[in-house]
MIKOLLUM-212384 format. One record per residue (C-alpha): y, z, x. Coordinates in pm, whole numbers, plus 50000, padded with zeros to 5 digits. Each point is the difference from the previous one (the first is absolute). Layout:
<paros>
YZX/...
</paros>
This chain:
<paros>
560284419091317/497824969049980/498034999849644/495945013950078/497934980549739/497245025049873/501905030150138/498995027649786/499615038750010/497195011750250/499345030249796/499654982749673/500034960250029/502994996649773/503284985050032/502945009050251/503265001849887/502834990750207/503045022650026/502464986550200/499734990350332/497975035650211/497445006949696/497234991749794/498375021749717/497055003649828/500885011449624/496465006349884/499345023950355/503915008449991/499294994750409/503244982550189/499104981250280/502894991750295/500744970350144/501054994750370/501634973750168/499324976749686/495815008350001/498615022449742/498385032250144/497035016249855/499125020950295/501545033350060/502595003050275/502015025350160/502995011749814/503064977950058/502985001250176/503065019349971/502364987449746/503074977950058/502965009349958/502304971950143/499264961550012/500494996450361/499755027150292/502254986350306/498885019350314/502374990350282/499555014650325/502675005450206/498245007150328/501864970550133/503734993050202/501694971249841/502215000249680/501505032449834/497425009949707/502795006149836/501014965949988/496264988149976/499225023049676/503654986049855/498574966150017/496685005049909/501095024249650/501844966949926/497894977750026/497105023949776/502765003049737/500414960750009/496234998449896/500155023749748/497665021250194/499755034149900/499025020150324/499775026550271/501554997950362/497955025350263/501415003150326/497155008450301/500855012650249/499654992050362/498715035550084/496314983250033/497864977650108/500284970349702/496334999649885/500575038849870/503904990949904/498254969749790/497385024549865/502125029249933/502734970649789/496934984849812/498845039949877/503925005749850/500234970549868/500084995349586/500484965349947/497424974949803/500604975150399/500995010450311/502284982850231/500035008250376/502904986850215/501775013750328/503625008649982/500904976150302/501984974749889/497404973550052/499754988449673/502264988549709/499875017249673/499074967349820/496844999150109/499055022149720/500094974349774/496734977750091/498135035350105/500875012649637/499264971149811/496074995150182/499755039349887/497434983749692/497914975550193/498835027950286/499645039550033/501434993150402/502884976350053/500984994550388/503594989350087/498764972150273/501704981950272/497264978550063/499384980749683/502004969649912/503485012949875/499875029250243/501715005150352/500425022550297/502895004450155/499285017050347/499914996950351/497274972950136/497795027950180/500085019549681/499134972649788/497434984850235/498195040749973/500425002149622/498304965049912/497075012750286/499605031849840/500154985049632/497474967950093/497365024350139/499945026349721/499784970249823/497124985050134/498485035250100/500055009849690/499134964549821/502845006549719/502184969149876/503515015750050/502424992950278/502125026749988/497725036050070/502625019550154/502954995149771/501285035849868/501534982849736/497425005349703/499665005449653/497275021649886/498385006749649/500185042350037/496425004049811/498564979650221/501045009650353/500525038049899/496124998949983/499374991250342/498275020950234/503074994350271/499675014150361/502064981150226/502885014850146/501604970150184/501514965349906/496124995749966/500525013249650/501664966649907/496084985350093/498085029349856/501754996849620/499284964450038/496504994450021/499295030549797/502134983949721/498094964850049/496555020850067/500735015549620/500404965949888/503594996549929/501824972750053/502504988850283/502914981249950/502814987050258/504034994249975/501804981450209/502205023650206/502864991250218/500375027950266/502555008050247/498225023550311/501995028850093/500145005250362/496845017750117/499085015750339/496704986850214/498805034549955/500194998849613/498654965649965/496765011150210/499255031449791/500464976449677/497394977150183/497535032650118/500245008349620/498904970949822/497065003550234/499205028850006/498275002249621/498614962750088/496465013150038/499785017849685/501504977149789/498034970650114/496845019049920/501105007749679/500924965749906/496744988150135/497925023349787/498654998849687/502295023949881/502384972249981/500814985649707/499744965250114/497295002550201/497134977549842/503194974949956/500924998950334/495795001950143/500264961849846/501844987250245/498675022850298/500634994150351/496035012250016/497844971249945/497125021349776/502375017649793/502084968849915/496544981749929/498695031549765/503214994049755/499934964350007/496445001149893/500165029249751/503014982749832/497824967050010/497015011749826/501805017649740/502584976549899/497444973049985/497355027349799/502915005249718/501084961350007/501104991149615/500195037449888/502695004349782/500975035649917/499105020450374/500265034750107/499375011750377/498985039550001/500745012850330/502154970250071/501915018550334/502304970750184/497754974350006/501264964349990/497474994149726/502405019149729/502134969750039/497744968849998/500375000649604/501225014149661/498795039050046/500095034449907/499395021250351/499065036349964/499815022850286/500215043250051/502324990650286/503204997449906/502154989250292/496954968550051/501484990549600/503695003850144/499374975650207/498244977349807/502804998549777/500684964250214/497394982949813/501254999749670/497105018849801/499595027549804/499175031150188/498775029649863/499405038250188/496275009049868/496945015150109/496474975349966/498505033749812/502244995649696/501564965549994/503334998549764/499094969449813/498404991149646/496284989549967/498864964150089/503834988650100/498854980550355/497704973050018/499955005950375/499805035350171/500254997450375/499155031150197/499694992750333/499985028550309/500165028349750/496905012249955/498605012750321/503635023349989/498895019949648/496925020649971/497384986049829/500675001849621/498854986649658/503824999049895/501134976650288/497464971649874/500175006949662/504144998049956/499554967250208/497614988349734/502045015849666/503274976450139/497854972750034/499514977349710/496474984649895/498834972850180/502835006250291/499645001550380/499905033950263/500784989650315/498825031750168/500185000750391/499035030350272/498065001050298/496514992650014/498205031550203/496504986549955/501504973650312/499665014650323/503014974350094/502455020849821/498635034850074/500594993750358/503604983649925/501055028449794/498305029250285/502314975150278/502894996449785/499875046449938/499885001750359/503334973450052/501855008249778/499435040949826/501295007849707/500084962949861/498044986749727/496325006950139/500745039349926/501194991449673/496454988249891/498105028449852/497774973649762/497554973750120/498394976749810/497584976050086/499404964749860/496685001149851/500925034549844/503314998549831/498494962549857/497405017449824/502465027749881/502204974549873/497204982349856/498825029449843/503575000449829/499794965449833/501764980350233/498874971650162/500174990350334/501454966050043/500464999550346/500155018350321/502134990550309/501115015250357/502895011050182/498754998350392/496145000849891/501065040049935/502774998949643/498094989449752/501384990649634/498394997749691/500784976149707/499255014549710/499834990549635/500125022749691/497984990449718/501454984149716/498175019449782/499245039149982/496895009150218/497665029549957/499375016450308/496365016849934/500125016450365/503135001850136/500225011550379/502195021150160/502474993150174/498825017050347/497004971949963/502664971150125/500175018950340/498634995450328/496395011750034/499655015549629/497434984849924/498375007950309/500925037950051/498564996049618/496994989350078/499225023650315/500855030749765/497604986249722/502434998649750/500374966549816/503204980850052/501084994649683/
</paros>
């Protein structure tokens, strides 16, 4: 776990202690706190996995003509006693189709990894060695034929279909990996056991894939040298049908926000407005907390902005923090209602598309301004509804794509509003700028000194028409 300055105990402010490498305790609240995948959690979760019991699950299915198992499971029991490895072997079965044989080995299995292999003699035992060893640096490993180091020995029709099938999943699916339909995996069990896994096919092999990289966990690749059994027309087409045949659903999941590299990957956008509305978000932020030395981003999801500096990125999401892991910053699993850090540690808050997602609530702005030390910067961004221009974009956008982020907006603010709310709370507002004409983000200051508010306003003030709907009931706004 990368150190968290200012981490502290939500419940009582104080400080965490560290005990070992999955927990973090409070001993004034006696509270533990666990952390996952390296990030410290302070939001409940579902209860855990099953235990391990083994370090390594090897599920080899044997639905396959080609070697003996016997021989196969000789060599491969070798070869995990040359590593030291202590482990499982599970034999599946050909009496099913191998997306529920796959399933059915993944529910058995005990082990802290599983490994996934076909008892077909296509493959030499040693290369466990570079698939073991990466076991640390991703929660899936891929054997792969097509990386540098790798091979594939079959017949020139076969290979011609595999590299076919392989480049358009790839590019389909806009993933970075060359190898999609190896078998040959390695799988961290509490990750993949959590899947929500329907495919019955060789389609499974695509499914665990991007719901693995959709969690946020990382992919690695192996070089693999394989030797193709002999395979029948008929075979190779249903292997072909397969992969295709969950294409649909998997590219709409990896092309929806419930992917956790989503606002990563809308920087680079084949579609010319979303690639534009990154670029331009990421420019007027970076450029608002230029020379800020000690940052934290609330509600930091995958943007590219957590790593355009020395951060700490909070977010309730926690695959979008998996995969932020690349940049190098602190992460930390925390709601914006009760933020896990000490008073005044940031001289820069950035809080930017958050907002509009919460209800409207005194706690959201004030933990943003408790973090915040005096005289430091908010950079506070959300839609501007008092713009017709983004109304309509947001009323097209419901209609294009339903169930994306337009439904997720259940608060809208307006500028002239929220200004005078955050006015009302002692800030000042250095600056104003816009995302399309419709984003707009403030730039805030905190006063250096404490400030009396004699007539605070509530929070409902900084929306849309308050003031207004105020007004035409006759009650004052304030």
């Amino acid at each position: 776990m990368i150190a968290v300055p200012g981490l502290a105990c939500p419940a009582c402010r104080k400080e965490l202690r560290t005990d070992g490498e999955a927990t973090l305790s409070c001993d004034t609240c006696s509270v533990s706190y666990p952390v996952f995948d390296g990030i410290p959690s302070f939001v409940p979760l579902a209860p855990g996995g099953r235990p391990s019991r083994h370090q390594l699950s090897v599920l080899v299915s044997a639905r396959n003509d080609g070697a003996p198992l016997d021989r196969v499971l000789a060599a491969l029991r070798q070869e995990l006693r040359s590593l030291a490895i202590d482990h499982e072997l599970i034999v599946m079965d050909s009496g099913s189709t191998y997306g529920r044989t796959l399933r059915r080995g993944l529910e058995q299995a005990t082990g802290e990894y599983v490994l996934t292999l076909d008892a077909d003699g296509s493959h030499d035992p040693s290369f466990l060695h570079p698939i073991w060893a990466a076991r640390t640096d991703a929660e899936v490993v891929i054997a792969s034929r097509y990386v540098e180091g790798g091979s594939a020995d079959m017949p020139r029709a076969r290979r011609a279909l595999s590299r076919m099938l392989n480049r358009g999943l790839r590019r389909g699916l806009s993933l970075p990996y060359s190898d999609l339909s190896s078998g040959y995996r390695m799988y961290r069990r509490a990750a993949v056991e959590a899947l929500p896994l329907e495919a019955t096919g060789f389609d499974i092999l695509q499914e665990i894939l991007i719901r693995m990289v959709a969690e946020g966990y990382r992919v690695r690749e192996v070089p693999f040298r394989y030797q193709a059994p002999g395979r029948s027309r008929a075979w190779l087409a249903r292997f072909a049908v397969s992969n295709l045949k969950t294409f649909g659903a998997m590219w709409k999941l990896r092309n929806s926000i419930a992917s956790a590299d989503y606002d990563a990957r809308a920087y680079d956008s084949i579609i010319p407005l979303q690639r534009y509305w990154q670029r331009r978000r990421y420019q007027v932020i970076t450029t608002m907390a230029a020379g800020a030395q000690r940052v934290l981003d609330v509600g930091c999801g995958s943007s590219r902005i957590i790593g355009s500096g020395r951060m700490v990125a909070l977010d309730i999401v926690l695959a979008k923090l998996r995969y932020a892991r690349r940049y190098g910053n602190p992460l930390v699993h925390g709601s914006i209602f009760d933020l896990p850090f000490k008073d005044a540690t940031f001289d820069c808050v950035i809080c930017s598309e958050v907002v509009e997602h919460v209800p409207a609530d005194e706690r959201v702005f004030s933990e943003l301004d408790r973090v915040l030390e005096p005289g430091g910067r908010l950079i506070l961004g959300t839609p501007d509804y008092d713009r017709w221009r983004w109304r309509a974009l947001e009323w097209l956008y419901g209609r294009l794509a339903p169930g994306g982020y337009a439904d997720e907006h259940i608060t809208h603010y307006g500028r002239t509003n929220l200004g005078a709310y955050l006015t009302a709370r002692g800030m000042t507002v250095d600056a104003v700028d816009y995302v399309a004409g419709s984003e707009m983000v403030f730039s805030l200051r905190k006063s250096a000194a404490p400030v009396a508010v004699v007539s605070p306003l509530p929070v409902a003030a900084g929306l849309r028409g308050a003031r207004k709907e105020a007004v035409a009931s006759g009650e004052p706004a304030s």
